[in-house]
N, C-alpha and C positions, 0 to 999 in steps of 0.2 A: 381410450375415448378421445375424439376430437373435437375440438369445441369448435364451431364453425360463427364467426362473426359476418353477417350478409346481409346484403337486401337486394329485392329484385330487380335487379338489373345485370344486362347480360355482363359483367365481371363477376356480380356473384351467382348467376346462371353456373357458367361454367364450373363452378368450384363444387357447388350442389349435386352438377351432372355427376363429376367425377366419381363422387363420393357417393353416392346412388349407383353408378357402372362397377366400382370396383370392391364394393361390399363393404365399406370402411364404418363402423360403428363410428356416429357424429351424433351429434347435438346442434342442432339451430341456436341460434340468437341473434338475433334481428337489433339490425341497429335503424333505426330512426332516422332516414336524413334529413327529412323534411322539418325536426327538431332539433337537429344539426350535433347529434351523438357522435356522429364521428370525431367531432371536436373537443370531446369529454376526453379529460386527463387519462379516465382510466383504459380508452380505444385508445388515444394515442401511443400507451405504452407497447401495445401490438402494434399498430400501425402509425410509425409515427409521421406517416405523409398522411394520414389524415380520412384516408380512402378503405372503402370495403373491396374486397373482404379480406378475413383475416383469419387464421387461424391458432389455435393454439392447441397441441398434440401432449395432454395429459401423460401418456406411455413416456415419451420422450425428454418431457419439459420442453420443447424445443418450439417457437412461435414466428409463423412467416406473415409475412405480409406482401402484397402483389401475386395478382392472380397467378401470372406466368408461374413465378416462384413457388406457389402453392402448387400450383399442376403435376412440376415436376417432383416436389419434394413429396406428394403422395403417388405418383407414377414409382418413384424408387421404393415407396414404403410399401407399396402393395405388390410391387411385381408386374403390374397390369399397364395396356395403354402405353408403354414405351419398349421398344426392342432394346435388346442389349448388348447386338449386334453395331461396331462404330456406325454405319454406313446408316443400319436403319434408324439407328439412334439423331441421327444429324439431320436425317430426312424427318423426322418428325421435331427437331427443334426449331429448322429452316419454317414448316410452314405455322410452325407455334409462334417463331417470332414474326412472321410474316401479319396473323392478328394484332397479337401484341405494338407493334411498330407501322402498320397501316394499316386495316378495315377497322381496328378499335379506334384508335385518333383521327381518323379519317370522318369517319359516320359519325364520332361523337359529336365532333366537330360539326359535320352538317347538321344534329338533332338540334346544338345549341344555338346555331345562328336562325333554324327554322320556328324554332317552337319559345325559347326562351328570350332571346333578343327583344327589346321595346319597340325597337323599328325596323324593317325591314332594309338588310344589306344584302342587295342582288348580287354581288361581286364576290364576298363571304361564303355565300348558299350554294352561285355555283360552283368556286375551287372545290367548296370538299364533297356537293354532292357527284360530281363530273368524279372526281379522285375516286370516291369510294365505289363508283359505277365500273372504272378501271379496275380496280381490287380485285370486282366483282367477278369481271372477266378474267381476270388470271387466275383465281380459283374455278371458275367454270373450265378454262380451258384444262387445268387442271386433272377434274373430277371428269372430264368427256371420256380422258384415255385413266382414268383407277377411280377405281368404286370407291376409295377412300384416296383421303388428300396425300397423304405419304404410305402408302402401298394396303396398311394393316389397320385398323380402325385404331386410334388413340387419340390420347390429349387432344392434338393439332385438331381433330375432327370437331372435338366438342368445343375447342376453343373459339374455332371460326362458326361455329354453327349457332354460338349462344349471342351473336353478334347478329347474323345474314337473317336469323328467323326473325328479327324484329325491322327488317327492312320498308314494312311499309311505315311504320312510326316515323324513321328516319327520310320518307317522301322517297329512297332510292326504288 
């Protein structure tokens, strides 16, 4: 059984999908942000950056933290969602890190300078909502020529998708 530490939002989007696509016996538990549980001693011993989600895999003993990390570490435990093939293997890390490393820091970025900020920085809102528009387009160009973002449906899909489906939140 996997204890799954999340709240909703698309990093623990992702982890949720996962583990719903690939059959994996979990357990929810909801961390509280807005109480700021993730800052309790006892998250931070899973996660000690402080961030959901998190997991921790009962069978194993074994406890990850970052979503990426989690993707793959239940892609290998279930067999599902990643090739095992080099080539296809790298094609869906390329566009796993692709979220990971721009559309998630990118749009986050834009959500907090739109919605959280006390004043309005025009300068802020446009770099990352203009960036994460760019993103937007490389995964479109993408997905024009493969029904899936790295040839076969995995991770990388649900990763970028638990991101793009909230794009009107993020005003892109």
């Amino acid at each position: 059984m996997i204890e799954l530490y999340s709240a909703p939002t698309p990093n623990g989007w992702k982890v949720s999908m996962c583990l719903e696509e690939m059959g994996l016996e979990y357990e929810l538990r909801l961390v509280n942000l807005g109480k700021g549980e993730q800052h309790q001693p006892e998250f931070l011993k899973l996660s000690p950056n402080g961030r959901i989600p998190a997991i921790y895999d009962q069978e194993t003993n074994v406890s990850i933290f970052e979503s990426g990390a989690i993707l793959v570490y239940l892609a290998e435990k279930s067999g599902k969602l990643m090739p095992t093939d080099l080539k296809g293997r790298f094609d869906v890390m390329q566009w796993l890190m692709f979220q990971m490393s721009g559309i998630g820091p990118m749009q986050g970025q834009a959500v907090a300078f739109i919605r959280y900020f006390p004043e309005e920085v025009p300068q802020a809102i446009s770099r990352y909502t203009n960036e994460t528009r760019r993103l937007y387009v490389v995964l479109d160009r993408q997905l024009a020529q493969h029904e899936y973002v790295a040839g076969d449906y995995s991770i990388a899909d649900i990763a970028n998708y638990s991101w793009i489906r909230s794009h009107r939140w993020a005003r892109v």
